[in-house]
N, C-alpha and C positions, 0 to 999 in steps of 0.2 A: 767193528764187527759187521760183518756180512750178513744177509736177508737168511742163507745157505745156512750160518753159521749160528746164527739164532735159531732156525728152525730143530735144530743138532740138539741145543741145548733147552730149550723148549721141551721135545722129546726125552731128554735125560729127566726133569721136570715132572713128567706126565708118568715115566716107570715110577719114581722114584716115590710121589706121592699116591698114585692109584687111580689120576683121574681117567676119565675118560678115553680109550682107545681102540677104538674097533671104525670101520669106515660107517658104520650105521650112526654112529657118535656123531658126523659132521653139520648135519642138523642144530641139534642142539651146542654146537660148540658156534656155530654160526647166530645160534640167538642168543648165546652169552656173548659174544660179538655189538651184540645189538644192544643189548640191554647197557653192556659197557660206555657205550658210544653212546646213551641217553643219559646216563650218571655224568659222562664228561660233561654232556651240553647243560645238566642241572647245576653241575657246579661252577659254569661257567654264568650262567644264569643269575645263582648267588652270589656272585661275586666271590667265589673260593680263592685261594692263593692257587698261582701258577703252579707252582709244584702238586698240588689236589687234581687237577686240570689233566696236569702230565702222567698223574698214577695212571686213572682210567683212561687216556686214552692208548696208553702202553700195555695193559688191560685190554682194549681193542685188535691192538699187533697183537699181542700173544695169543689172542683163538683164530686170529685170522690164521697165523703162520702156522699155526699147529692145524688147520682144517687143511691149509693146503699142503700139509704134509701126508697127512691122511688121503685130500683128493683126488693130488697131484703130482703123486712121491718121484716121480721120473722129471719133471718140471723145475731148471735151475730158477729160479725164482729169481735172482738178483739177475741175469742175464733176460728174464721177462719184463724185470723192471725198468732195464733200460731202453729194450724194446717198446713197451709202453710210452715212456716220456717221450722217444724219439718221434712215435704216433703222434702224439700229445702235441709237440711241437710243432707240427707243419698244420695242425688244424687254424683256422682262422681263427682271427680275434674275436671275442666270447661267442665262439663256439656251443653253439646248445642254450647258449642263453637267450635267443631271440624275443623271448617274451618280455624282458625288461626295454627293449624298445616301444611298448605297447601301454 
């Protein structure tokens, strides 16, 4: 499944249950975003099983793809993503990391 194609179903997700949909929403879907992405790093902390790991950070993708449905909606997201890596790739080796030299 596609970046495009999740975001599709995601949206089916969001009528279906009642959450959140309006573009005032993206705030808050972006700090559940966050909050997500702290539970992944606690359970990885504790030592949780990998599949624990996997919920929340799949938890993480689903408010992100759904914010950018909402912030973005004209935006093929999978055609951004590759655009991105491609960036990603011609940047120098550790990039932005210079401080681990120090």
């Amino acid at each position: 499944m596609h970046l495009e194609e999740m975001k599709k179903e995601i949206e089916n997700l969001v009528f279906e249950k009642g959450f959140y949909n309006k573009p005032k929403d993206i705030p808050k879907k972006l700090l559940f975003a966050f909050i997500e992405l702290g539970e992944a790093s606690d359970a990885w902390k504790k030592g949780k099983k990998e599949e624990e790991i996997a919920e929340e950070l799949i938890d993480v993708i689903f408010y992100v793809l759904d914010s950018s449905r909402l912030a973005c909606p004209s935006v093929d997201m999978d055609r951004k993503f590759l655009e991105k890596l491609e960036k990603n790739k011609k940047r120098q080796y550790q990039y932005g990391e210079g401080h681990r030299l120090q």
